[in-house]
GUMARDREN-205777 format. One line per field, with one value per residue (C-alpha): z, y, x. Coordinates in pm, whole numbers. Example, Ala and Ser with C-alpha at 12.3 -4.5 7.8 and 13.67 -1.06 7.14 Angstrom:
w c(780:714)
v c(-450:-106)
u c(1230:1367)
//
This chain:
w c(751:590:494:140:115:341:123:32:-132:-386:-403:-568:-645:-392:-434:-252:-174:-271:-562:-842:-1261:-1461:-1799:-2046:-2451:-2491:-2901:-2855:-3009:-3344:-3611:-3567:-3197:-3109:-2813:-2936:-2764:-2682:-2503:-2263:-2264:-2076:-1854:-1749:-1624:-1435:-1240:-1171:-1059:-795:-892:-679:-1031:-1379:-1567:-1935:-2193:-2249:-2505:-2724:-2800:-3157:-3490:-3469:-3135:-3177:-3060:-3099:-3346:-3229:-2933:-2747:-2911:-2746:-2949:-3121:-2960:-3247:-2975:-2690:-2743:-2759:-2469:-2269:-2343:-2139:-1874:-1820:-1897:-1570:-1368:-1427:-1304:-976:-1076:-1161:-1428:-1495:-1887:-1894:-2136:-2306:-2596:-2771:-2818:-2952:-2893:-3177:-3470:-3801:-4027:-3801:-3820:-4129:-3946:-3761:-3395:-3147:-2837:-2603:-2837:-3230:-3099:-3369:-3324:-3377:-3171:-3072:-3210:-3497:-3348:-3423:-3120:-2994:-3039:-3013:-3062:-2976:-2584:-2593:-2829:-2630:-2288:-2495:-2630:-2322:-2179:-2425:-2363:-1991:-2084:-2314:-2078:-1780:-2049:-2127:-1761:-1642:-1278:-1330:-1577:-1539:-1738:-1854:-1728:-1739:-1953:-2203:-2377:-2399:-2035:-1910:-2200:-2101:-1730:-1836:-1895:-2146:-2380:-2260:-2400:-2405:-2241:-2240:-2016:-2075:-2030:-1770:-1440:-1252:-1248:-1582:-1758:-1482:-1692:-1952:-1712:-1516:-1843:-1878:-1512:-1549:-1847:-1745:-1378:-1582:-1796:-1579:-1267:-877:-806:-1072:-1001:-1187:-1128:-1232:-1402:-1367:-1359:-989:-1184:-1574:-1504:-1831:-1778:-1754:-1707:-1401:-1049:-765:-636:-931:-925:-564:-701:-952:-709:-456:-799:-862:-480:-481:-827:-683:-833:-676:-648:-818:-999:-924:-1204:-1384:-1686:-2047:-2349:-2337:-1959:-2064:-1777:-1608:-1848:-1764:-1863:-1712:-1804:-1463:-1245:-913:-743:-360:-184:-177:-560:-573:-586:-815:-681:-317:-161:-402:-251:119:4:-214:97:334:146:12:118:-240:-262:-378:-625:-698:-991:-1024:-929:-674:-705:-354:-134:196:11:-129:265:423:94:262:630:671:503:157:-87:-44:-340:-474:-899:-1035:-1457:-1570:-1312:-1417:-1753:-1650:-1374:-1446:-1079:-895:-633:-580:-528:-286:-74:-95:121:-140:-88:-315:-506:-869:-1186:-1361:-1501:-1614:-1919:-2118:-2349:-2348:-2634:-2845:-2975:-2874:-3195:-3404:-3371:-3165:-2859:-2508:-2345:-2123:-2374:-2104:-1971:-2336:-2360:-2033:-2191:-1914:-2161)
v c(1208:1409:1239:1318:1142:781:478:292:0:-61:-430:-527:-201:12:377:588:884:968:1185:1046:1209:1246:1139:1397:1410:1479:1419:1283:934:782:812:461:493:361:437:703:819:1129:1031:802:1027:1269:956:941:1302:1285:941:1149:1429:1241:1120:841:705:831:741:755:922:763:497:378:1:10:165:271:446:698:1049:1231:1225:1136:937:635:310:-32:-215:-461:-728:-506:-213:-423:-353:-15:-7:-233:-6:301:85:-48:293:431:160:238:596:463:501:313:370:299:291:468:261:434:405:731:668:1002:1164:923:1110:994:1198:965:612:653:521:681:646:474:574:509:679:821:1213:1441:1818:2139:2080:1757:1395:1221:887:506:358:41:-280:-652:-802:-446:-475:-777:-656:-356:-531:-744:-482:-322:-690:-748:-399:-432:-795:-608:-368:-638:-819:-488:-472:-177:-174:-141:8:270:251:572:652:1027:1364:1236:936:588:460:806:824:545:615:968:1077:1359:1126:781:777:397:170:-172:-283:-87:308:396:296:408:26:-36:273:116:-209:-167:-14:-336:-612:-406:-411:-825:-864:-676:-870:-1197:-1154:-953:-1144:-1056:-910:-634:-306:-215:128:347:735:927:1238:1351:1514:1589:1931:1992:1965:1585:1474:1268:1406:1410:1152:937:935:750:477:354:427:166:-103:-50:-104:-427:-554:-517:-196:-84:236:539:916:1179:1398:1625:1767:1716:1911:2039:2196:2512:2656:2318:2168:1870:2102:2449:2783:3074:3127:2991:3254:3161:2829:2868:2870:2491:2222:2180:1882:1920:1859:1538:1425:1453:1283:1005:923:883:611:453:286:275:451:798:1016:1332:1555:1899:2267:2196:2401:2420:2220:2327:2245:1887:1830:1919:1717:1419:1464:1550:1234:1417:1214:931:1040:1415:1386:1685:1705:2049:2160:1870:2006:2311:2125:1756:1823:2001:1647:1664:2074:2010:1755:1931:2197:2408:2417:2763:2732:2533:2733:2694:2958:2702:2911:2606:2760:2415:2224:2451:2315:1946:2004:2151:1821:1927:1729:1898:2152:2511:2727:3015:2835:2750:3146:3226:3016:2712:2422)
u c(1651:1387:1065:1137:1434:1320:1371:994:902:652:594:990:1066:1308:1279:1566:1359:968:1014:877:913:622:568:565:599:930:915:1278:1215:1296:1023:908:852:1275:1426:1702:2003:1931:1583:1830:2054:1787:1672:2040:1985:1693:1857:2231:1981:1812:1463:1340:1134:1132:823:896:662:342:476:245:92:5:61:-316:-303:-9:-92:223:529:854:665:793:691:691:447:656:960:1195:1134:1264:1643:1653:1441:1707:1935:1759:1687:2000:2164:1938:2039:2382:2340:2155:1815:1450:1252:849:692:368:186:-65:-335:-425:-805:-946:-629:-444:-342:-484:-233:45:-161:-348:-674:-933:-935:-1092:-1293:-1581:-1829:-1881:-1793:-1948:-1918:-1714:-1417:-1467:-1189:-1370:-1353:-1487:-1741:-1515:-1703:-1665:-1298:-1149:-1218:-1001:-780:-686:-632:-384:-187:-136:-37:189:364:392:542:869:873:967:1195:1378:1457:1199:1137:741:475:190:-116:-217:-564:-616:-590:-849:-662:-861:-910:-950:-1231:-1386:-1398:-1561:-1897:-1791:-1653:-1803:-2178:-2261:-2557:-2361:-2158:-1858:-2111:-2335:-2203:-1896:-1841:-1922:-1685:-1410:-1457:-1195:-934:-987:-962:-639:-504:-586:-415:-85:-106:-139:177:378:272:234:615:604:474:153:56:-178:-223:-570:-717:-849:-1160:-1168:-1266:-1514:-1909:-2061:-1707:-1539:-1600:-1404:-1656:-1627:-1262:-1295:-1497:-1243:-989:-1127:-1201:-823:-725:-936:-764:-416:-239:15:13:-201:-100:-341:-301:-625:-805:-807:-784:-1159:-1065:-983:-747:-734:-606:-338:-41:-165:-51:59:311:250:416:305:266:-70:-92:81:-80:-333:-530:-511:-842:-934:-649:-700:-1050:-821:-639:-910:-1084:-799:-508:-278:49:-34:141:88:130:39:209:411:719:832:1042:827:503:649:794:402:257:408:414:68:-4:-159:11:284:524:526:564:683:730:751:1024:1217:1270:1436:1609:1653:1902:1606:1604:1965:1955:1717:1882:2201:2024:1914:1555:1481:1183:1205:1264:997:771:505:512:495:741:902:661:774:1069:905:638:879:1061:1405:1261:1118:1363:1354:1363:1401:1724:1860:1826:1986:2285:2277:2170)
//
């Protein structure tokens, strides 16, 4: 059997093969952050198509921290149900699914919470989130909410939780320069900006205990001057190894990186286009010994098959070709390894902001959806 499609373990969790979905905004939730049919419904897909994980959209922990409309809520025991429902509704279809838990920091939208943000640091200038400097009782504050999250999501019957670390929301703040500006304990050091990743990781691992899976999403490099290095990124790596997660997302960039953004814009037209993130990690999985996934431009089946038998990453997370083809896993096993669909035209949030949810629009126009 291929490499691609071995069955692995992380900690209780059995994964039939080692590709993993990506979060993504899919703007397919109810107004007040409720699970909604048709956001199952797509869930449901990606588990009859063949994806060893789903990771939901980054769901948010608090009124105050929602970055998106029509995102995925689970900050309140009323959210729980609904939740249930998509987990049990993947299960059903033979699949697992991970919540990506996830507080908006800067990124939070004040015209959605009616508050201002928060973040590492006061940011002041053209361009950049108008945001409040955490202090005090919000450090604690945080690393509950995110504890209390990962807590429904184990009652609702999820098979783990990922703590959203990169593409510029909080914890990715925090663990940057760009945004991170402090001299206390939480700014300065690679240790120190670590420091509220790790309260968080503690707090999850306390209410969720030792069995559940605890994993973790962050950017390989932030890719904007004064922000996270490659270098960097291998420090809190090895903090998060010694705390215990279970396995880490490579993933890049914020919305300050300009073509390197998280969600990047070209067609990769040959294999030596793919894979955004390649050399951090060959350097991730020299130092460290945690499960890698990773995210980024791969489009090929031969590239995802070398990704993992040369011992680059562990699982190969693929989000935008999902869209197009929530069936790409299956395609592929059947023996149809042809390249993936998708243009990364990023046509798709179109219809996402307008508030019809996250689709291909090039395959709704070639009449398939």
């Amino acid at each position: 059997m291929p490499m691609l499609f071995e069955t692995t373990t992380i900690k209780s969790m059995s994964l039939t093969n080692r590709f993993v979905r990506s979060a993504t905004w899919e703007a397919m939730a109810n107004e007040d952050g409720s699970c909604s049919p048709r956001l199952t419904d797509l869930m449901v897909r990606l588990a009859k198509g063949g994806v060893g994980l789903i990771v939901t959209s980054h769901a948010y922990l608090g009124r105050e921290d929602k970055a998106r409309p029509w995102q995925l809520g689970i900050y309140s025991d009323e959210l729980v149900p609904g939740l249930a429902a998509m987990a049990e509704a993947v299960h059903n279809a033979g699949g697992k699914i991970a919540v990506q838990l996830a507080h908006g920091g800067c990124l939070a939208d004040p015209d959605l919470t009616g508050r201002m943000p928060l973040g590492p640091s006061a940011m002041k200038g053209e361009g950049m989130p108008n945001c409040r400097e955490m202090t005090g009782d919000d450090f604690p504050m945080v690393a509950e909410a995110f504890g209390k999250a990962a807590a429904r999501a184990r009652e609702a019957g999820f098979d783990g939780v990922q703590i959203h670390a990169a593409h510029g929301h909080l914890l990715s703040e925090f663990l940057s320069p760009f945004f991170n500006r402090r001299i206390d304990r939480y700014g300065g050091s690679v240790e120190n900006r670590a420091r509220l990743l790790l309260e968080v990781a503690h707090n999850i691992r306390g209410k969720v205990g030792d069995r559940f899976p605890v994993m973790v999403k962050m950017n390989s490099e932030d890719f904007v001057a004064g922000g996270l290095t490659v270098e960097e990124m291998l420090e809190v790596a090895s903090i998060l190894e010694s705390a215990g997660i279970d396995a880490i997302e490579l993933s890049g960039g914020t919305r300050y990186s300009g073509n390197c953004a998280p969600v990047r814009l070209g067609r990769l037209d040959t294999e030596d286009m793919e894979v955004y993130y390649l050399e951090a990690a060959k350097k991730f999985k020299q130092k460290v010994r945690v499960p890698l996934m990773l995210v980024g431009g791969i489009r090929s089946y031969s590239v995802a098959e070398r990704i993992v038998k040369e011992g680059i990453a562990d699982y190969v997370s693929l989000s935008r070709p999902l869209i197009r083809e929530p069936d790409l896993v299956n395609r592929w096993k059947s023996g149809d390894t042809a390249k993936a669909r998708c243009l990364s035209d990023n046509l798709c949030y179109e219809p996402a902001k307008a508030g019809e949810g996250l689709y291909c629009v090039v395959e709704k126009r070639s009449g398939r959806v």
